[in-house]
C-alpha positions in Angstrom: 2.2 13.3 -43.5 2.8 16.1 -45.5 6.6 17.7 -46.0 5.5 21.3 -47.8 3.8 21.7 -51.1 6.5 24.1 -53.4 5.5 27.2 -53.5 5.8 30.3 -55.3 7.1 34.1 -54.3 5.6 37.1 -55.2 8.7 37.4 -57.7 7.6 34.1 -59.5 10.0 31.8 -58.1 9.5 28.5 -56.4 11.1 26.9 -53.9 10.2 23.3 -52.0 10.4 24.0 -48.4 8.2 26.8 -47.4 7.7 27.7 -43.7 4.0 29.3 -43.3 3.2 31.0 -39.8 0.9 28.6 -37.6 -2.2 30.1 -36.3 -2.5 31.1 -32.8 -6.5 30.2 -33.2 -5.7 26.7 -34.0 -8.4 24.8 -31.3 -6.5 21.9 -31.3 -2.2 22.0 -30.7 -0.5 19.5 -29.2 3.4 18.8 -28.7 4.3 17.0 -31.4 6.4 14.0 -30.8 9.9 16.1 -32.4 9.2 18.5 -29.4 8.9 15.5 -27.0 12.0 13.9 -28.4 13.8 17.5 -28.1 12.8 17.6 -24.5 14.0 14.4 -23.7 17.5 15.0 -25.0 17.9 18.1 -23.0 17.2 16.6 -19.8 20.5 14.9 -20.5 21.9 18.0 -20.2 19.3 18.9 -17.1 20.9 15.5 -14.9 23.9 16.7 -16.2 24.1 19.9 -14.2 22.1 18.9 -11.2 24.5 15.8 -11.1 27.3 18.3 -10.9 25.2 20.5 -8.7 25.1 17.3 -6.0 28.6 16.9 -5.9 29.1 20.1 -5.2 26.7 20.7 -2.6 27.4 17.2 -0.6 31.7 18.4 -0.6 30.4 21.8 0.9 31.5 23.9 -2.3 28.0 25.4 -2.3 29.0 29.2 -3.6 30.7 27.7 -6.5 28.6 25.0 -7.2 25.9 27.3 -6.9 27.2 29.7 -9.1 27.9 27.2 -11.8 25.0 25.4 -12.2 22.9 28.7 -12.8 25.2 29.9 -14.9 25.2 26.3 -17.0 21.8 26.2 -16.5 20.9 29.0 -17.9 22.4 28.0 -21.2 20.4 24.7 -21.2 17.2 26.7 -20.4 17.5 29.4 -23.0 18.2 27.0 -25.8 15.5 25.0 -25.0 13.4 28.2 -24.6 13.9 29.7 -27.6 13.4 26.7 -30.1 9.6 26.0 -27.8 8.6 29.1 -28.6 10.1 29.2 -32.8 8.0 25.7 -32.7 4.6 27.8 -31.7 4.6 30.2 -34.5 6.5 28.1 -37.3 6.7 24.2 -36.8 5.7 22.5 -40.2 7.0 19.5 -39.4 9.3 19.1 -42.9 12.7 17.8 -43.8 14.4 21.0 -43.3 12.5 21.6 -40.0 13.6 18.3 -38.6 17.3 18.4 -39.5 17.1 21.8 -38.0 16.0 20.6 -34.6 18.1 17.1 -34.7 21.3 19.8 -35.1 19.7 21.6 -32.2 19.1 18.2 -30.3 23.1 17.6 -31.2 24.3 20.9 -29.7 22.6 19.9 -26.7 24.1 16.6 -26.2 27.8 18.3 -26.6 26.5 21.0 -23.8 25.8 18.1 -22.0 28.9 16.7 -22.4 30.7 19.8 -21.4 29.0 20.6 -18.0 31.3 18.4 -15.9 34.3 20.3 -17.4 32.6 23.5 -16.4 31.5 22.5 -13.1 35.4 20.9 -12.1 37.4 23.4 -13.7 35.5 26.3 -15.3 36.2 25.2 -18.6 33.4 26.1 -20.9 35.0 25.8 -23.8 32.9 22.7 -25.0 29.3 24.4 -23.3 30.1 26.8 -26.2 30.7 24.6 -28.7 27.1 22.8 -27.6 25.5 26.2 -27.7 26.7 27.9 -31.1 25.7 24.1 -32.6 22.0 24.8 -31.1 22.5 28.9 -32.6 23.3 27.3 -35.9 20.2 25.3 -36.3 18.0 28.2 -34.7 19.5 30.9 -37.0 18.6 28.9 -39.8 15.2 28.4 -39.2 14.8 32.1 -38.6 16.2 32.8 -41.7 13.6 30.4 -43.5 10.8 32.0 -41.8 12.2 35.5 -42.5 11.6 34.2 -46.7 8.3 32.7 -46.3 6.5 34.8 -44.0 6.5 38.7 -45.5 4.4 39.8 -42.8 6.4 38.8 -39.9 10.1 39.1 -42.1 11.3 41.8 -40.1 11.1 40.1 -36.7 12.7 36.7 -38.1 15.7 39.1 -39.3 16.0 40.5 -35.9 15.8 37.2 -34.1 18.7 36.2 -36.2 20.6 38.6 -36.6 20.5 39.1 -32.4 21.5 35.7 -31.7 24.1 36.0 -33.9 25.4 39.5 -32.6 25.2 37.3 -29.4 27.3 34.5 -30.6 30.1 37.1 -31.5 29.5 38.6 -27.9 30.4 34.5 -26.2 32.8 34.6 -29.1 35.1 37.3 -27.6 34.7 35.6 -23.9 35.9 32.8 -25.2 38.7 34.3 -27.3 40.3 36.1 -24.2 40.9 33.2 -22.5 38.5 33.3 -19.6 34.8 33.5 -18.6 34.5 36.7 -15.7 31.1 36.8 -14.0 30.8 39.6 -15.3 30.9 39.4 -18.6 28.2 36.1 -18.4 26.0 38.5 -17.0 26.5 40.8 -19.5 25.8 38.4 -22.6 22.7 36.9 -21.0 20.9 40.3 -20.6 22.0 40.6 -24.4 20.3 37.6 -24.8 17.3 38.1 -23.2 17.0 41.8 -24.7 16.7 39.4 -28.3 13.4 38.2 -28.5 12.2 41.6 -26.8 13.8 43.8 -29.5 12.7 41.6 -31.9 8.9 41.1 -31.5 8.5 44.6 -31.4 8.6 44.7 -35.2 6.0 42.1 -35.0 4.6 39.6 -32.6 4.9 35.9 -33.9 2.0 33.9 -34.0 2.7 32.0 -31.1 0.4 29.5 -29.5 -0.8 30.1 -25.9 -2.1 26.8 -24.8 0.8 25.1 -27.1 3.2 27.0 -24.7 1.4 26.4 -21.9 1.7 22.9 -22.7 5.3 22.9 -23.8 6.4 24.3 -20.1 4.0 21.8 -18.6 5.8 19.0 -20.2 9.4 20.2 -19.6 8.4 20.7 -16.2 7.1 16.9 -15.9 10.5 16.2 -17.4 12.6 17.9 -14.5 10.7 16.9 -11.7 11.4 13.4 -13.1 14.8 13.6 -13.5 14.7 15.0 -10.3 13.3 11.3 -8.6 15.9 9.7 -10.9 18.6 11.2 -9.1 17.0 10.6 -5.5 16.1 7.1 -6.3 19.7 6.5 -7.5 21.1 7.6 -4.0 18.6 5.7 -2.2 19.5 2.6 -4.2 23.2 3.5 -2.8 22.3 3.8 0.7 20.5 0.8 0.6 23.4 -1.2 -0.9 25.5 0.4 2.1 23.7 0.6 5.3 20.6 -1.3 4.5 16.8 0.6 5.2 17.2 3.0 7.9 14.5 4.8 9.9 15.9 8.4 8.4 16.6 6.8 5.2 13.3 5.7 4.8 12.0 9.1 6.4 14.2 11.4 3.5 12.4 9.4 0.6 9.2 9.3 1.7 9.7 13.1 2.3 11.4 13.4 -0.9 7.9 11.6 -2.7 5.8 14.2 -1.1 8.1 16.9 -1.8 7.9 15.8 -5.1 4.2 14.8 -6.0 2.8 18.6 -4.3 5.2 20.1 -6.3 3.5 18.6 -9.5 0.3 19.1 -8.2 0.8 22.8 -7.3 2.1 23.3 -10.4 -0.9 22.1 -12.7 -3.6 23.7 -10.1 -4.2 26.3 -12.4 -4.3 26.8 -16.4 -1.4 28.5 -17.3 -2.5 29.0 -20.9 -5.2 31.9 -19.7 -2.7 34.1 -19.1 -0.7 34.3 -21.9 -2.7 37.3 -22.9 -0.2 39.3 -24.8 4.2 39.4 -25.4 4.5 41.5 -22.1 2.6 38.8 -20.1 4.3 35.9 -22.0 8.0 37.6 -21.5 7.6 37.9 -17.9 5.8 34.2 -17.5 8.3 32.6 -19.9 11.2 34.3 -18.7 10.1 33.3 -14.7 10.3 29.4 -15.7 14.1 29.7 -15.9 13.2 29.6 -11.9 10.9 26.9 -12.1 13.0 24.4 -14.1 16.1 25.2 -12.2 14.8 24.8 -8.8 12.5 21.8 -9.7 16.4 19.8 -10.6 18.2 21.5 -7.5 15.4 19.6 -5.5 16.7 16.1 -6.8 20.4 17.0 -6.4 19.5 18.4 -2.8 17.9 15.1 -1.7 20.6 13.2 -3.4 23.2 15.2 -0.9 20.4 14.4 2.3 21.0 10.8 1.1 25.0 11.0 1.4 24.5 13.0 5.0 22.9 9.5 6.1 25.7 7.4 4.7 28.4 9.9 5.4 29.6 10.5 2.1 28.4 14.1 2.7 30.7 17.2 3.9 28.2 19.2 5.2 26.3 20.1 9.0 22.9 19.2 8.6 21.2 22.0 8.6 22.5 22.8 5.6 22.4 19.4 3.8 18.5 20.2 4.4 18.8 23.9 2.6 20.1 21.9 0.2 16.2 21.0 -0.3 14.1 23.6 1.6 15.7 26.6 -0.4 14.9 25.5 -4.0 11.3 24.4 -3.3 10.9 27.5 -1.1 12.0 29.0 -4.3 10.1 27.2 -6.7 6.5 27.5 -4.8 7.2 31.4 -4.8 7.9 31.7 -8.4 5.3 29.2 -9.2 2.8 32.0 -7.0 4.3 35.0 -8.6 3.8 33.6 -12.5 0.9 30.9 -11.5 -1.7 31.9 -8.9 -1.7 35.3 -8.0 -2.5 36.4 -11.8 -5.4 34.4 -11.1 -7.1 36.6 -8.8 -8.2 34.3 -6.1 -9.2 34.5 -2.7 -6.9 35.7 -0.1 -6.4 32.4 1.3 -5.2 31.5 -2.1 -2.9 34.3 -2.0 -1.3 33.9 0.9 -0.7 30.4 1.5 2.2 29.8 -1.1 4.6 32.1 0.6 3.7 31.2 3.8 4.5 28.0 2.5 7.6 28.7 1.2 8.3 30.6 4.9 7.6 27.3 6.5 9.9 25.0 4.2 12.3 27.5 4.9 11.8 27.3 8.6 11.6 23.5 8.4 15.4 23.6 7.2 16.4 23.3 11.2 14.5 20.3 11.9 15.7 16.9 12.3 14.0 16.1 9.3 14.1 18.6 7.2 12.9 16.7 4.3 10.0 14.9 5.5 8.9 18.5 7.3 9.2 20.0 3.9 7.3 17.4 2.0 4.4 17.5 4.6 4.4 21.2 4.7 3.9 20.8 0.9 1.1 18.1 1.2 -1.0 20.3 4.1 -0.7 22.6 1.8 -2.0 21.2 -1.5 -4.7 19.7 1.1 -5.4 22.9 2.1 -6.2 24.6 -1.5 -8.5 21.9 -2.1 -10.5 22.1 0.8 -10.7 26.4 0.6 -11.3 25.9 -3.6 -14.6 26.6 -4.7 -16.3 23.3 -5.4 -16.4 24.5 -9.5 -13.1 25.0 -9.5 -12.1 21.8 -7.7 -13.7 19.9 -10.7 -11.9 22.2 -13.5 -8.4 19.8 -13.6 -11.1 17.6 -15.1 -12.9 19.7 -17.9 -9.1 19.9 -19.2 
């Protein structure tokens, strides 16, 4: 493997390490297995905040744990976010790049560590610490691509100097002693403004099936952390009560719920519509949705698991919201960014949020988790049979 030829300016010096835009023409990108590694680490932080997000929910403290685990999430999204997307247009896969991301991969971690303190007490102090540790790395890889790419410089200084403008921003909130609602709200729409402000200059030479791929993986990643969490509690419930006709009926519901949302997900390319910024902004930007509901669903079947054993604090129609809301949530994102961009027929168009209308609906019944997860399963049955017959075998020309 190569590490960087040196190279020289247009001023005559040299320099080891230079970081050359990627092409976005490339017919061939993969994840590389940095980026897989990168994932894995943040799903650490992922269980993390839907572990927190369980507790929560199962001692009926849904408005704050709620509140929390967006706002927690959000950080462990964005990060993760903004390094996939650096990776399109710049990974070389040298020294420097590698440290850069291992730093970014340690600020990650110390998020992690800091999400039960957040959760319990609204302490954020170490979150912060996690996150400027993952600014540090990404700042610097900016300002390498800012010296070796002249054509894009412009946009690399923006994208450092906004994140660290926002830096100073959590600085402050962090300085006076206390995190208002507020004030988050403020600093996030600063931090989504960033990459906005900054690709105007210039857009980067991102990669649109190399995103595409990226968010597949990530997505893979959640929904498996999410059956981690479920199988956990079963394994509980099982130590405690022993297999149970409704503990048996929540995980085969929970399977179901599971294994449609995967399949709903990847019933469509994604990377076709990744057509321009605007269209990436608004997809990239709507999978903070996806991701977060995909890990409420495995804290939410966790806390149907505790209703059974009675470790939960809740009435059971809402230990089944707990469920029905994020994938009612996640299957009308996944329509809004997925399927109705791709122009299909009405029946394709309508049946996701009638889907989601019906999960919702289900939340009332006395199994509100196996409803949902058949709801899901008629409904993946049901986009087969209506699909054309070409487009049935495209998951296969892939």
């Amino acid at each position: 493997m190569s590490y960087g030829p040196a190279h020289q300016t247009p001023a005559g010096r040299v320099w080891r390490w230079p970081m050359f835009a990627r092409s976005p023409d490339d017919e061939h990108r993969p994840a590389t297995p940095l980026e897989l590694f990168f994932d894995l680490c943040f799903v650490v932080a992922v269980a993390q905040a839907g572990a927190q997000l369980h507790h929560a929910l199962a001692e009926n403290h849904a408005a704050a744990g709620v509140v929390s685990y967006l706002t927690v999430f959000f950080s462990i999204w964005w990060a993760w976010m903004n390094f996939t997307w650096f990776a399109s247009a710049y990974d070389n896969d040298d020294v420097p790049y590698r440290i850069a991301a291992m730093v970014q991969i340690t600020g990650a971690l110390t998020l992690a560590a800091g999400v039960p303190r957040a959760f319990e007490h609204h302490d954020f102090d170490v979150v912060f610490l996690g996150y400027a540790v993952m600014r540090v790395g990404l700042i610097a890889l900016w300002l390498r691509a800012a010296r070796a790419d002249p054509a894009r410089r412009t946009t690399a200084l923006r994208f450092a100097a906004g994140l660290t403008v926002a830096m100073l921003g959590w600085s402050v909130m962090l300085a006076s002693g206390h995190w208002p609602l507020w004030g988050w709200w403020l600093m996030a729409a600063v931090e989504l403004a960033v990459p906005i402000w900054a690709e105007r200059a210039a857009k980067t030479s991102w990669h649109p099936s190399h995103i595409a791929e990226r968010y597949g993986l990530f997505t893979i990643i959640v929904l498996g952390e999410s059956i981690l969490a479920a199988t956990m509690a079963v394994q509980s419930a099982l130590d405690v009560q022993g297999a149970t006709g409704a503990l048996l009926a929540t995980a085969g519901g929970g399977l179901l719920v599971t294994f449609s949302l995967w399949w709903l997900y990847f019933a469509k390319s994604a990377h076709r519509l990744l057509v321009s910024n605007r269209a990436a902004f608004r997809w990239g930007y709507g999978h903070y949705f996806v991701f977060a509901s995909a890990a409420a669903v495995g804290a939410g079947l966790a806390v149907n698991v505790d209703q059974i054993t009675g470790a939960a604090h809740l009435p059971g129609w809402a230990a089944g919201a707990t469920v029905t809301v994020p994938v009612a949530a996640f299957l009308l994102t996944l329509w809004i960014l997925h399927l109705r961009p791709h122009h299909s027929g009405l029946p394709h168009q309508i049946m996701p949020p009638t889907g989601a209308a019906l999960v919702l609906a289900s939340t009332a019944a006395p199994q509100p988790v196996l409803v949902a997860g058949l709801l899901l399963a008629a409904l993946v049955v049901t986009s087969l049979v209506t699909a054309p017959a070409a487009r049935r075998e495209e998951p296969r020309s892939r």
